[in-house]
C-alpha positions as CSV (number, residue, x, y, z in Angstrom):
1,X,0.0,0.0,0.0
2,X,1.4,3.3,-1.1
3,X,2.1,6.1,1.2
4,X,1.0,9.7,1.3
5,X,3.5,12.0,0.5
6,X,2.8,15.0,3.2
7,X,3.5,18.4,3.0
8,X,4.2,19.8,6.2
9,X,4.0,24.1,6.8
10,X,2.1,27.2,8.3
11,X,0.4,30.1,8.1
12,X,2.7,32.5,6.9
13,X,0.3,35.5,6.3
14,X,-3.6,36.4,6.7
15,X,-3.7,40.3,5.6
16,X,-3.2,40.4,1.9
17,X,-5.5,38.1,0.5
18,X,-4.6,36.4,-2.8
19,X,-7.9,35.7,-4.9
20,X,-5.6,34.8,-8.4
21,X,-5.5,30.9,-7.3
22,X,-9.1,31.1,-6.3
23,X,-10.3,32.5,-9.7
24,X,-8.4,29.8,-11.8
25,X,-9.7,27.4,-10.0
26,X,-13.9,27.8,-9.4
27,X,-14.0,30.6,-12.3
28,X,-15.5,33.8,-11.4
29,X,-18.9,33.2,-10.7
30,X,-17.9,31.4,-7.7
31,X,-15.3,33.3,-5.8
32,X,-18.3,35.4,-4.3
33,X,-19.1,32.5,-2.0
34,X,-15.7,32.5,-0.8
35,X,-13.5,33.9,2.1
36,X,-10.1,34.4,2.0
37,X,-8.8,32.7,5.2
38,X,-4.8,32.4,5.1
39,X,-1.6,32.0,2.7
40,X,0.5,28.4,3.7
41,X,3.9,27.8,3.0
42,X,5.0,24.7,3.0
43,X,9.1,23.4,4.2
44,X,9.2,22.5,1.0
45,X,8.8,26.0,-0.1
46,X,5.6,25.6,-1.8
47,X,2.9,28.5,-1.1
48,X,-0.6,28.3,-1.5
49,X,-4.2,30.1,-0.7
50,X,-6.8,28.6,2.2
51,X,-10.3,30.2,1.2
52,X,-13.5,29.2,3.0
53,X,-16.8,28.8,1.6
54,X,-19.6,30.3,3.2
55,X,-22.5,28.0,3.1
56,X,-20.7,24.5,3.3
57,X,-17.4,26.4,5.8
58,X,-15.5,23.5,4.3
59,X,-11.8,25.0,2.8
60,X,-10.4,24.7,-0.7
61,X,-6.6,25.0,-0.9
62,X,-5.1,26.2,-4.0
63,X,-1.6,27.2,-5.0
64,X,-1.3,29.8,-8.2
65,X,-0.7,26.4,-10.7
66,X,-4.1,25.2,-10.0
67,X,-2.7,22.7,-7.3
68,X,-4.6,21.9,-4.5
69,X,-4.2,20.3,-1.1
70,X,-5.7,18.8,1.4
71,X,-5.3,19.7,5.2
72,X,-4.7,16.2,6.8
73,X,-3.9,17.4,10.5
74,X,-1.5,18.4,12.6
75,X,1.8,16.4,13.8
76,X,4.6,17.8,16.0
77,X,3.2,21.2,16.0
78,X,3.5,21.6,12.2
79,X,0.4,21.0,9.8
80,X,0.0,18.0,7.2
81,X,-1.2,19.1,3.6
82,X,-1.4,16.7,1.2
83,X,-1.9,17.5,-2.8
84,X,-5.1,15.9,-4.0
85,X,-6.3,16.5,-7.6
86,X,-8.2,19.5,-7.7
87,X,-11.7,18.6,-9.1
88,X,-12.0,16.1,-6.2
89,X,-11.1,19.0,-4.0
90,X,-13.4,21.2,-6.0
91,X,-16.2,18.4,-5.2
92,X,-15.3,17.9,-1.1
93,X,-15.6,21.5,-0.7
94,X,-18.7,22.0,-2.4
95,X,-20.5,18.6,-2.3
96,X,-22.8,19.1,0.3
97,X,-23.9,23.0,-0.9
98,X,-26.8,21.1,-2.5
99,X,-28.2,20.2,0.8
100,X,-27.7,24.0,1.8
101,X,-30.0,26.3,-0.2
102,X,-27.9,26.2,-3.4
103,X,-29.9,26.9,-6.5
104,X,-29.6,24.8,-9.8
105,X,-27.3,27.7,-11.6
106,X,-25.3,27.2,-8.8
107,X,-24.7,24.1,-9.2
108,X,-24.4,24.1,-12.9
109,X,-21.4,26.8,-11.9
110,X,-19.8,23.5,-9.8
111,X,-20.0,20.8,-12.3
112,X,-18.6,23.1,-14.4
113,X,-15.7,24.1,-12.0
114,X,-14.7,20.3,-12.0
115,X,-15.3,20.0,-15.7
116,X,-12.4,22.4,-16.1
117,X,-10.3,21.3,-13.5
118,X,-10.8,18.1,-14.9
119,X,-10.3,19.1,-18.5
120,X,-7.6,22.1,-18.1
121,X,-5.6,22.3,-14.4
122,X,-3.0,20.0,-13.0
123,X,-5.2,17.7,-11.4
124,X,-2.9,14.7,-10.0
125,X,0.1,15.1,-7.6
126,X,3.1,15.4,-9.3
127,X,1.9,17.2,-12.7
């Protein structure tokens, strides 16, 4: 069985927010349900955007290239982060938005978010 490959970093800033990685990511039309939360940086140097959407408050974390990661918890006072493919982070962020007042264009807005990500983004570690 194969191991996750961990990332482990920090918050290294939350007063300039950096929408850019958001945008490529959802598209336009979504980024108004989001909140800027934090910028990570990773010991490996890698930097990347936490944003928080309103209705589901689950976080989508994006770097600039379309990467995204996944927080996986905390372990000797450092925080894990591993890099998932982006529509499936796309989807875990925004899967249960259905269940909270989202209307249909929304979620037309979604599938298409993943249809991209799917079709245009790095979407596997390593890409």
């Amino acid at each position: 069985m194969a191991h996750a490959a961990y990332l482990f970093g920090g918050i290294v800033q939350y007063d300039e927010p950096r929408w850019e990685p958001l945008e490529l990511a959802v598209g336009e039309e979504l980024m108004e349900w989001f909140m800027w939360m934090f910028e990570v940086r990773t010991t490996e140097h890698r930097c990347f955007q936490a944003y928080k959407h309103q209705a589901t408050r689950r976080y989508l974390h994006v770097d600039h290239q379309g990467r995204a990661y996944a927080f996986r918890g905390e372990r000797s006072g450092r925080d894990r982060y591993e890099q998932v493919p982006l529509p499936d982070a796309i989807e875990l962020a925004l899967c249960s938005w259905k269940y909270l007042g989202a209307t249909a264009d929304d979620l037309a807005l979604v599938d298409a978010a993943i249809d991209r990500a799917r079709d245009g983004l790095p979407t596997d570690p390593g890409e």
